[in-house]
C-alpha positions as CSV (number, residue, x, y, z in Angstrom):
1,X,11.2,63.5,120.9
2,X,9.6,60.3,121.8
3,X,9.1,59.8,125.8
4,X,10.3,56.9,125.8
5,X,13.7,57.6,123.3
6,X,15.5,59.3,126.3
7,X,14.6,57.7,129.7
8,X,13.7,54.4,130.8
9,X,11.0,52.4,132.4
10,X,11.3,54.9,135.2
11,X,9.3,57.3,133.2
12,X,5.9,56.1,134.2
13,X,6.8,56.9,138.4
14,X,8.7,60.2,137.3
15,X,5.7,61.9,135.3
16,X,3.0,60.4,137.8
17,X,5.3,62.3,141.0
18,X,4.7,65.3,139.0
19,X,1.2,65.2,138.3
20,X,1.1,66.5,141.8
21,X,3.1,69.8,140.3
22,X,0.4,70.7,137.7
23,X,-2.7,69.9,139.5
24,X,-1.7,71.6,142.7
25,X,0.2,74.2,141.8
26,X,0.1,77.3,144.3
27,X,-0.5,80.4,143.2
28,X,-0.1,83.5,145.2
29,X,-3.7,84.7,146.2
30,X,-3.3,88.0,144.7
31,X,-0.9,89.3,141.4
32,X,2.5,89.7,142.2
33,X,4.6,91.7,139.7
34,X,6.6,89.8,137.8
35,X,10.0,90.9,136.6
36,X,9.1,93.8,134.3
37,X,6.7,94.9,136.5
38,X,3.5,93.2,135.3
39,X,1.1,90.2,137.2
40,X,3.3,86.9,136.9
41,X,0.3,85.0,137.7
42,X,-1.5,83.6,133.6
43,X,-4.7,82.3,132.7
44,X,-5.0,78.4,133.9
45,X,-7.4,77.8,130.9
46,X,-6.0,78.7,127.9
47,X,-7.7,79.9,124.5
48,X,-7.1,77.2,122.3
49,X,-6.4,77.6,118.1
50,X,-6.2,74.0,116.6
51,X,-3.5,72.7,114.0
52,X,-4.0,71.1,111.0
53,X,-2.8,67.8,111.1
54,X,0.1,66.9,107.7
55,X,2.4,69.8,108.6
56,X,4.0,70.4,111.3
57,X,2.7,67.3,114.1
58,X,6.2,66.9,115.5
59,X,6.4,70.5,116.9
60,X,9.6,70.4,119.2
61,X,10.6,74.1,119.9
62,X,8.6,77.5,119.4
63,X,9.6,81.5,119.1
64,X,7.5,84.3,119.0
65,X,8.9,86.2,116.0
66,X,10.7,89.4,116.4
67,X,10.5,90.9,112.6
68,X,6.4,89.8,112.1
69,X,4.5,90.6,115.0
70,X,1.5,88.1,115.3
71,X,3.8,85.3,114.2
72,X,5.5,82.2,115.3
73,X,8.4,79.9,114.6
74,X,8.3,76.3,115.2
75,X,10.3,73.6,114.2
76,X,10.0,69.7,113.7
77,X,12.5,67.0,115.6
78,X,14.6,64.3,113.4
79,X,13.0,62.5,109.7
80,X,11.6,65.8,109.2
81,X,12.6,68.3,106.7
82,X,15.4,71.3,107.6
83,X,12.9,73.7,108.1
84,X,11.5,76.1,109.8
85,X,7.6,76.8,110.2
86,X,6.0,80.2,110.5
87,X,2.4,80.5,112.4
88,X,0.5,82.8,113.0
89,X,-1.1,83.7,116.3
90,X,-4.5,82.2,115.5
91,X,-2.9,79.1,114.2
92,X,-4.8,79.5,110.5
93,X,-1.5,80.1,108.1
94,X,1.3,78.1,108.5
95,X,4.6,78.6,106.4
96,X,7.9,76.2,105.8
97,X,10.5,77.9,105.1
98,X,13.9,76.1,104.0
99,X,17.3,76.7,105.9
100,X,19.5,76.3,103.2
101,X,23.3,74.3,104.8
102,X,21.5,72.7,107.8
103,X,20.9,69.3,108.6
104,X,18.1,68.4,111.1
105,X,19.8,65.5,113.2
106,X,17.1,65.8,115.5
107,X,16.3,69.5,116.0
108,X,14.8,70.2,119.7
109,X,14.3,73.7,119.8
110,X,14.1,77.1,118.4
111,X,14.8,80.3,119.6
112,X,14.9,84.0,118.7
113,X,17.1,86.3,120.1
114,X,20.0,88.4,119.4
115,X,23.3,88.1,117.5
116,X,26.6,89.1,116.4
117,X,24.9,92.1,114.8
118,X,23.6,94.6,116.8
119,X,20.4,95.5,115.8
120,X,19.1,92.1,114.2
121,X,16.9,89.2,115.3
122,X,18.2,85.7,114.7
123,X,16.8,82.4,114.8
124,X,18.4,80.0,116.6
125,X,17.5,75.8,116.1
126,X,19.4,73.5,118.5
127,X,20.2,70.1,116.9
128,X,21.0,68.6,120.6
129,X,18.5,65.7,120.8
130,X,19.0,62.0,121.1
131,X,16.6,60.7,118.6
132,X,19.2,58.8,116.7
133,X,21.4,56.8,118.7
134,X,24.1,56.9,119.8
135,X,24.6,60.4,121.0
136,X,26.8,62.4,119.6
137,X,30.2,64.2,121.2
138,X,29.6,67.4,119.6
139,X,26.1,69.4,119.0
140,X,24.8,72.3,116.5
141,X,22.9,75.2,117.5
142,X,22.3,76.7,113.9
143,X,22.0,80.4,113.9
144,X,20.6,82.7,111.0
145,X,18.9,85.7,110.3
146,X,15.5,86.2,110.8
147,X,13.6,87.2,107.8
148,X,11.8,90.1,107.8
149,X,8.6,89.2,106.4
150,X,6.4,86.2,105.3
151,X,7.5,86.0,101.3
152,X,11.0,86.2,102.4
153,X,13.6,83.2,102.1
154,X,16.6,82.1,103.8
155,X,20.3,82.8,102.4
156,X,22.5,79.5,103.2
157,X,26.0,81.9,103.3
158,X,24.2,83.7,105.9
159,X,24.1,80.3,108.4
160,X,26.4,80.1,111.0
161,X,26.9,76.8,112.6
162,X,27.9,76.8,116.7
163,X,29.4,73.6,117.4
164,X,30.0,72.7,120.9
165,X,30.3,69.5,123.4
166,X,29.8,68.9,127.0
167,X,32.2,69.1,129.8
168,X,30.6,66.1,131.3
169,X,30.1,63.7,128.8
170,X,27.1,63.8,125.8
171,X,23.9,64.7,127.0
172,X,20.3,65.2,125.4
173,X,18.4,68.4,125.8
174,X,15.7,70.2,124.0
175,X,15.6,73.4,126.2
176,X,17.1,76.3,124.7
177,X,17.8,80.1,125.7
178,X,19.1,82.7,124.3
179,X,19.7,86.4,126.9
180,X,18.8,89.3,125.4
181,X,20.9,90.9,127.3
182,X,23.9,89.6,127.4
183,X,23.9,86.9,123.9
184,X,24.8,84.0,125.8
185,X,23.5,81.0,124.9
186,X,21.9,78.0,127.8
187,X,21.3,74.7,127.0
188,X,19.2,72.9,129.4
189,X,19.4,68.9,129.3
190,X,16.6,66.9,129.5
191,X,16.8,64.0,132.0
192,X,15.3,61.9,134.7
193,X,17.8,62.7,137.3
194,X,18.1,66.4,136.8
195,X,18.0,69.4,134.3
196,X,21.7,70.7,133.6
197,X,22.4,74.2,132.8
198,X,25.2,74.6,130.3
199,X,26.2,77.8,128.9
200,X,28.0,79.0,125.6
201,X,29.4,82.6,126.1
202,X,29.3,85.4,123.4
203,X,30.7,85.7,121.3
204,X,29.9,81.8,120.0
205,X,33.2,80.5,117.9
206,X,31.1,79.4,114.8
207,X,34.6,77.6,113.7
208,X,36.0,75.5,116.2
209,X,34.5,72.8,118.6
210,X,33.7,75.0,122.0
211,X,33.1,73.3,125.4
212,X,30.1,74.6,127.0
213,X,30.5,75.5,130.5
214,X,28.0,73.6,133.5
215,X,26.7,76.2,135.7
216,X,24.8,74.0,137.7
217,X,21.8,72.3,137.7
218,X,17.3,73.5,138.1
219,X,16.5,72.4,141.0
220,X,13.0,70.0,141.0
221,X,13.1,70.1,137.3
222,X,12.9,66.8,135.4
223,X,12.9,66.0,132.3
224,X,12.9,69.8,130.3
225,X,11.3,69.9,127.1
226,X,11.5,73.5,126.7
227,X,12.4,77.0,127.7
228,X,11.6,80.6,126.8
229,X,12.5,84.0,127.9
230,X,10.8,87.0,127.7
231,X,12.1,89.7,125.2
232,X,13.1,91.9,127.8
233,X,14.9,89.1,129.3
234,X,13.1,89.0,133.0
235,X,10.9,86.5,133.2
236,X,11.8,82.6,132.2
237,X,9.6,79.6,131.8
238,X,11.0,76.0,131.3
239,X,8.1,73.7,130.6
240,X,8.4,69.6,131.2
241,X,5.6,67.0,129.9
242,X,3.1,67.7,132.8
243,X,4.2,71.0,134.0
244,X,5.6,75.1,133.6
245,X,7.8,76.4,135.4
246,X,8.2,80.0,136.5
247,X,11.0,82.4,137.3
248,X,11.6,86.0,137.8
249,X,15.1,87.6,137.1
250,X,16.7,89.9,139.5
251,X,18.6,92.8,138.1
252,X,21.8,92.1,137.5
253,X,21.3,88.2,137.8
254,X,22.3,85.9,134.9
255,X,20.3,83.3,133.7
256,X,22.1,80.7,135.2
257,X,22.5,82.4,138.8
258,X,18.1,82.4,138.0
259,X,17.7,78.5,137.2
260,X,19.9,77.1,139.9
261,X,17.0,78.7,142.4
262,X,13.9,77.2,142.9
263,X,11.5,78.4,140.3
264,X,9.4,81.3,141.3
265,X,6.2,79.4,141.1
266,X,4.9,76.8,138.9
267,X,2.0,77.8,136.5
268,X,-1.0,75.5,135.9
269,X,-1.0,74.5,132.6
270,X,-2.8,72.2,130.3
271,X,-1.8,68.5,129.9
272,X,-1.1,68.0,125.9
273,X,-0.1,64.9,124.1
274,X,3.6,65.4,123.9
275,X,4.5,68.9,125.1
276,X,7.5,70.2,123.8
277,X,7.1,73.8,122.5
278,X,6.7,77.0,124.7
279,X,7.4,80.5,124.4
280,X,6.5,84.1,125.9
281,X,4.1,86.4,123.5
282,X,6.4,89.3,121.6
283,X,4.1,92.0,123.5
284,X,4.3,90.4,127.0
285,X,1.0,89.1,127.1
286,X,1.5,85.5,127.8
287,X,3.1,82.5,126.3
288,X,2.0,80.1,124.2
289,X,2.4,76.3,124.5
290,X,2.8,73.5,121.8
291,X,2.5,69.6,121.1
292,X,3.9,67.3,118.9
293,X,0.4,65.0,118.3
294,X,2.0,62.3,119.1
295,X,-0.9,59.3,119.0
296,X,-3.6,62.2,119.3
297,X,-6.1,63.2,116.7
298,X,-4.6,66.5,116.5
299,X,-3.1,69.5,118.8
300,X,-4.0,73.3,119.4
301,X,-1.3,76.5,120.0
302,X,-2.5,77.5,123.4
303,X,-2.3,80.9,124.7
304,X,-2.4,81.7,128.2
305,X,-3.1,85.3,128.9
306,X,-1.2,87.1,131.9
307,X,-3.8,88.2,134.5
């Protein structure tokens, strides 16, 4: 997603207000625990793995996978094809992977997370962007299988298509999250006056038109590029152009009790040329960021290890 494709000349005062966010972040002088009982303070200098340029330089979501440990998915927003791109950790092999049935509109994001099976990991790719004008009433968050290893394909009569529209009127977003623990589904919209939490209960009609329901909105987030959840489901991130953003879950809280609070903290991260990708390491570790490289040479998968 271009910068300039969702908000308007206001952009330029919006992302220089929150320069002061990344540059001055505060973190707490010593580790805190973070929801599953480890530091929630991360590296501020992250080790850096670069991308070769041709394949995937729109990069507008990423997921650690749960089948192939040391891998990633990422996916690529609108022109580009309905696929999915496997990474691994070291950003060295890169696979695309067809998803046989789907259209990319303008895919924004990619999750992995669980499903209407218990037991297996599914990928989930929100078409909810604004690319291509003008927006749409109703949104697809595709949802599939993951495969369980890196010569395997993907089966078109598995797809399931989630169709929903907002309560509010048509919005764009690119932040998506999936609970571990409960299936629901969040939908974070990206604008300039706020970040709306919208949230599709499980179990997900994948055959009629559902109306997501508004929880609220994340208060001093702007435009959202991005979300993540840990695999355990008690930390969250949601990541904007210049900036990271940190919560911890209480037990017993749902997501969107979590985002209408103030984040946690706000991590330190470094400025990329289009940020729109994050998500937390499979093991706990950390969480890597993404670009799209934008009018950049080229972009890294950075990793920024938990203290």
């Amino acid at each position: 997603m271009k910068i300039y494709d969702s908000v308007s000349g206001r952009v330029s005062l919006v992302l220089s207000s929150l320069v002061f966010c990344v540059t001055c972040s505060c973190n707490d002088p010593e580790p805190a625990p973070g929801g599953n009982g480890l530091s929630d303070q991360f590296e501020t200098a992250p080790e850096q793995f670069p991308i070769a340029t041709g394949i995937i330089d729109e990069a507008s979501g990423l997921a650690a996978s749960a089948s192939m440990p040391g891998y990633l998915w990422t996916i690529q927003d609108s022109g580009q094809p309905n696929s999915v791109y496997l990474i691994s950790k070291d950003g060295k092999n890169i696979k695309e992977y067809n998803v046989p049935g789907s259209q990319n509109h303008d895919w924004e994001e990619v999750a992995v997370g669980p499903g209407p099976d218990n037991g297996m990991s599914y990928i989930y790719i929100a078409d909810t962007g604004n690319n291509n004008q003008p927006l749409t009433a109703t949104n697809t968050i595709y949802r599939i299988p993951e495969i369980g290893g890196t010569d395997g394909s993907f089966n078109q009569n598995a797809l399931q298509k989630i169709t929903f529209s907002y309560p509010d009127g048509p919005r764009d977003a690119e932040a998506l999250i999936v609970d571990p623990v409960t299936k629901d589904i969040f939908v974070l919209s990206k604008e300039v006056s706020g970040t709306n939490i919208y949230r599709l209960a499980f179990p997900q009609s994948t055959s009629d038109v559902s109306v997501a329901e508004k929880i609220g909105t994340v208060p001093g987030v702007v435009l959202a590029t991005a979300g993540s959840i840990s695999k355990d489901g008690t930390e969250i991130v949601v990541r904007t152009y210049l900036g990271v953003y940190y919560w911890k879950r209480s037990s017993g809280a749902s997501i969107g009790q979590t985002l209408v609070k103030s984040a946690t903290k706000t991590l330190t991260v470094a400025l990329e040329p289009q940020g729109e990708a994050i998500c937390f390491e499979s093991e706990g570790k950390g969480f890597y960021t993404l670009s799209e490289k934008g009018n950049a040479a080229s972009v890294s998968l950075n990793y920024y290890k938990r203290k």
